[in-house]
ZADO-1210 file (C-alpha; in nm, 4 decimals, padded with zeros to 6 digits):
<atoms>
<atom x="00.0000" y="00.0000" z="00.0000" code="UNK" pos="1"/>
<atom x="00.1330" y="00.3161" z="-00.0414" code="UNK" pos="2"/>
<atom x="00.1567" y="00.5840" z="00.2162" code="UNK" pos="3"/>
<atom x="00.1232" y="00.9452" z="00.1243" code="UNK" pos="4"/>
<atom x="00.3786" y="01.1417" z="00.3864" code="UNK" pos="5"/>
<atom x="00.1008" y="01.4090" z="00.4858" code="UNK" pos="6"/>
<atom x="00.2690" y="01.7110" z="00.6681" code="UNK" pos="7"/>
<atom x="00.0389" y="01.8384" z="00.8529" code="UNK" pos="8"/>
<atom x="-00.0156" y="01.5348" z="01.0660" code="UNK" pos="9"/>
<atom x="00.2128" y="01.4122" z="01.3287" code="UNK" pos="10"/>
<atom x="00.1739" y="01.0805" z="01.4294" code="UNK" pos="11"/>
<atom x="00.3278" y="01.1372" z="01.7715" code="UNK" pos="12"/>
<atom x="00.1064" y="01.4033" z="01.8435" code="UNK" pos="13"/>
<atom x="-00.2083" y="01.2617" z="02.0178" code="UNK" pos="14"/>
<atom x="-00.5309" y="01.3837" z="01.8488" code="UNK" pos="15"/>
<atom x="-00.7261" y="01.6698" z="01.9740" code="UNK" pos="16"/>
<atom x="-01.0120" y="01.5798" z="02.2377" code="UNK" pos="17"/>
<atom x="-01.3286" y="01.5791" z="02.0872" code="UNK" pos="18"/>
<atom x="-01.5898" y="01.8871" z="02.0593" code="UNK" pos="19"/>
<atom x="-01.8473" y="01.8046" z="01.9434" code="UNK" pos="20"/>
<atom x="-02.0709" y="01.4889" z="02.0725" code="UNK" pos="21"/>
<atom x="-02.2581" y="01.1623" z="01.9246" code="UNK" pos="22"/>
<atom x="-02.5865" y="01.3007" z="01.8700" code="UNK" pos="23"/>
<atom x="-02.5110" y="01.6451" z="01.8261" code="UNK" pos="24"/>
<atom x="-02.6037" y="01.8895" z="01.5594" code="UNK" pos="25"/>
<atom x="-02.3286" y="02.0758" z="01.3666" code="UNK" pos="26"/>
<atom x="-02.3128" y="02.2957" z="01.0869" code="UNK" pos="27"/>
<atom x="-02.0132" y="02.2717" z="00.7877" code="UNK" pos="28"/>
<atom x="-01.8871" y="02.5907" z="00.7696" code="UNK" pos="29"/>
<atom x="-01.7752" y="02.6065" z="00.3916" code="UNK" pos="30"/>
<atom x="-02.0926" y="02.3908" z="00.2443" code="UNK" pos="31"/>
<atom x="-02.3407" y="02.5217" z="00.5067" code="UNK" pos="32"/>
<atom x="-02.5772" y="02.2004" z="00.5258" code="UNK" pos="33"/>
<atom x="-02.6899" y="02.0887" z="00.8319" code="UNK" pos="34"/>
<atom x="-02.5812" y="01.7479" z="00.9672" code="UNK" pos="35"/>
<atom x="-02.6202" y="01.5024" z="01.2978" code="UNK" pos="36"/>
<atom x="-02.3234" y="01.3389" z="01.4531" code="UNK" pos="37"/>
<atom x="-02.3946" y="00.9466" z="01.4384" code="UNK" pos="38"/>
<atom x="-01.9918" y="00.8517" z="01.4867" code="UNK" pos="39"/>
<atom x="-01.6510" y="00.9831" z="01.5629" code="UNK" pos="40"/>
<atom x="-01.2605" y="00.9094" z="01.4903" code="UNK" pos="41"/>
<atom x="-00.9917" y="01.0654" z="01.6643" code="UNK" pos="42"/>
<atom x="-00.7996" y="01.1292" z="01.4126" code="UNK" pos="43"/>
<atom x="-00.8718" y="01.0922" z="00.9942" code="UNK" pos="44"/>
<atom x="-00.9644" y="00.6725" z="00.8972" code="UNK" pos="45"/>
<atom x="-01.0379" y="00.7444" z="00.5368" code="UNK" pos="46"/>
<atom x="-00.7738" y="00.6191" z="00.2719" code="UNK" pos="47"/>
<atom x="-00.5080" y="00.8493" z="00.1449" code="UNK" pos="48"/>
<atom x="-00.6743" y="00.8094" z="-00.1568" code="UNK" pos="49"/>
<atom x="-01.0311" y="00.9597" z="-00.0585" code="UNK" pos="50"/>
<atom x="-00.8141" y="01.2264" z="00.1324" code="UNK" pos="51"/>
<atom x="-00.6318" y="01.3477" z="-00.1708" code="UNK" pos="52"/>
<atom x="-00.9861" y="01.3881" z="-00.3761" code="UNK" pos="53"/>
<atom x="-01.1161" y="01.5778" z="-00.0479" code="UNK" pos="54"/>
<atom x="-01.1236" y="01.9267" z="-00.2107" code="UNK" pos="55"/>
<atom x="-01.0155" y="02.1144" z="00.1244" code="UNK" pos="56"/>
<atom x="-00.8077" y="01.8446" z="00.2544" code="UNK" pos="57"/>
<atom x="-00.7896" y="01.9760" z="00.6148" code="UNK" pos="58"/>
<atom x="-00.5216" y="01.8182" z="00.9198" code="UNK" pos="59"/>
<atom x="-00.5910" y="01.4649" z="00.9404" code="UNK" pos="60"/>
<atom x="-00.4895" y="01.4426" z="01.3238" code="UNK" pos="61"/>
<atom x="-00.7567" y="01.5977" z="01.4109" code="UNK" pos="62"/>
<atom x="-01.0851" y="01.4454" z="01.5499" code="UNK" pos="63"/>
<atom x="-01.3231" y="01.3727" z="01.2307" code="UNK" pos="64"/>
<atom x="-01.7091" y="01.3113" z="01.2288" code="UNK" pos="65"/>
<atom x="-01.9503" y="01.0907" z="01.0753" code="UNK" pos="66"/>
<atom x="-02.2988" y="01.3075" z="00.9589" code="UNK" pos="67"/>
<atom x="-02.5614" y="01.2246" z="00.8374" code="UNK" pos="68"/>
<atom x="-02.6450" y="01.4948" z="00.6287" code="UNK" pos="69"/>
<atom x="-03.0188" y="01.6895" z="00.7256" code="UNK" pos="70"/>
<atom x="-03.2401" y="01.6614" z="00.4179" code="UNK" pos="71"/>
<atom x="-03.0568" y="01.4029" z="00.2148" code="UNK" pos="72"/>
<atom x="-02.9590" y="01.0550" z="00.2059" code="UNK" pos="73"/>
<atom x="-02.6308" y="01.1623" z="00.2362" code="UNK" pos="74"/>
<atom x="-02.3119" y="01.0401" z="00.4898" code="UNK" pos="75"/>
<atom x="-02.0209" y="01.2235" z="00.5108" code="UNK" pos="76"/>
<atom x="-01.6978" y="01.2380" z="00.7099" code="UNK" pos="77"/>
<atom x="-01.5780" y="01.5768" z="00.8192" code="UNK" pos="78"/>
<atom x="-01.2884" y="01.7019" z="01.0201" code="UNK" pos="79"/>
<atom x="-01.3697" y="01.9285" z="01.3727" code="UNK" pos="80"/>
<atom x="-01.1672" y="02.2595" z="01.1964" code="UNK" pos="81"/>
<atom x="-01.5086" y="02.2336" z="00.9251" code="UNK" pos="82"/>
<atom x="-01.7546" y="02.2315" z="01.1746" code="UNK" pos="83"/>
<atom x="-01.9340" y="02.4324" z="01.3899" code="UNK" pos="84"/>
<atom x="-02.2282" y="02.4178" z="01.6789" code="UNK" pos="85"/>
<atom x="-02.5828" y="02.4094" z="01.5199" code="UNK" pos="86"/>
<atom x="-02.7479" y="02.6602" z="01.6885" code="UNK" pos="87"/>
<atom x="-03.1367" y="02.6574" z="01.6076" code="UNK" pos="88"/>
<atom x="-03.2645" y="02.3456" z="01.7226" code="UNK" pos="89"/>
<atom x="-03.3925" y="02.1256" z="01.3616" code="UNK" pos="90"/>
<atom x="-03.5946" y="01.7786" z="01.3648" code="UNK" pos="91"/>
<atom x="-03.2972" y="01.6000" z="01.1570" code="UNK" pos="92"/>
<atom x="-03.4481" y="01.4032" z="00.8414" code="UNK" pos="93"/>
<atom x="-03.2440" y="01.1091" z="00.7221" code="UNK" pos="94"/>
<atom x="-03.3572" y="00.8065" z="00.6214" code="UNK" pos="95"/>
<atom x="-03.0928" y="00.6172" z="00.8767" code="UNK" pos="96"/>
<atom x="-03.1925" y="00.8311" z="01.1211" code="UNK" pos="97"/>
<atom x="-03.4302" y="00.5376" z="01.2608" code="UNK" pos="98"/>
<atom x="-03.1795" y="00.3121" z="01.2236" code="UNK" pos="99"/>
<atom x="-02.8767" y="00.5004" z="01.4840" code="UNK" pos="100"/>
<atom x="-03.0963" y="00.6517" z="01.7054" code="UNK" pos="101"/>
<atom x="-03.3772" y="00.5711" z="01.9461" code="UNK" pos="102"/>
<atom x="-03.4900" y="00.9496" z="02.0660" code="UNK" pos="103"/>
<atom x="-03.3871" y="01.2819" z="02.1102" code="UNK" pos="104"/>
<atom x="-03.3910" y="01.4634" z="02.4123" code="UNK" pos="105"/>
<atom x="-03.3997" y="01.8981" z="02.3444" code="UNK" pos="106"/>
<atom x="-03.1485" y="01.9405" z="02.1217" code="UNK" pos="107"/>
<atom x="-02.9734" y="01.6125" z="02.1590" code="UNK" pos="108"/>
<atom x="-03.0526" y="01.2922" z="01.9699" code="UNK" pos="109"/>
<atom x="-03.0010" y="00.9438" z="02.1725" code="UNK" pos="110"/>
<atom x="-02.7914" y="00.6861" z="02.0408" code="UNK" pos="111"/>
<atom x="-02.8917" y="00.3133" z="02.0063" code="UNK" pos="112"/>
<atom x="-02.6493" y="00.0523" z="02.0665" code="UNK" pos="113"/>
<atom x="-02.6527" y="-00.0037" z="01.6345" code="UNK" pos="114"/>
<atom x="-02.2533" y="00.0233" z="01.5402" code="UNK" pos="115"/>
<atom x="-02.1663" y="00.2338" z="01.3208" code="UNK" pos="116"/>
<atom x="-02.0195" y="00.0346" z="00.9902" code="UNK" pos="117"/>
<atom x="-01.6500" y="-00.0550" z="01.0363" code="UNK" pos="118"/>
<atom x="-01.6787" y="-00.0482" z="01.4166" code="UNK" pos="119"/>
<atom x="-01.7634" y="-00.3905" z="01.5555" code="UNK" pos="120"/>
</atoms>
């Protein structure tokens, strides 16, 4: 396999703690849509291939996120530095919203014990 040397991560380094939550709504600050939190990584899993396509490509030791995106039948992965705190509170619409979570409680939607793919 080849390894792309990427500069901007250190491997020593531990990853940043976590800011935003499981459950949680966030915001993508360059794309604006709307997204829930259904899983995180400390630190970038996707291939060095899928990170080179990623148009803004930003530091993969950093803690990335799992959304499913409001609206849509879309997942994506996004790094911490691209999000931000949803403010207004939003019923979420996804069809595998069902399928992760069991509730929500105010602005906070409760996690089933479903695992995320590639986590078991």
């Amino acid at each position: 396999m080849l390894r792309l040397h990427d500069p901007h991560a250190n491997d020593e380094e531990p990853p940043m703690r976590p800011q935003f939550a499981v459950g949680q709504c966030v915001r993508h600050i360059r794309y604006n849509y709307r997204g829930l939190i259904v899983s995180m990584d400390a630190r970038c899993k996707a291939p060095d291939t899928w990170y080179v396509k990623n148009k803004t490509q930003p530091l993969k030791n950093q803690t990335w996120y799992h959304l499913l995106v409001h609206d849509t039948p879309t997942v994506t992965y996004a790094a911490h530095s691209s999000l931000e705190v949803l403010i207004e509170e939003i019923d979420i619409r996804h069809p595998l919203l069902k399928l992760f979570f069991e509730g929500r409680e105010k602005d906070i939607y409760i996690r089933n014990k479903n695992p995320w793919p590639n986590q078991v």
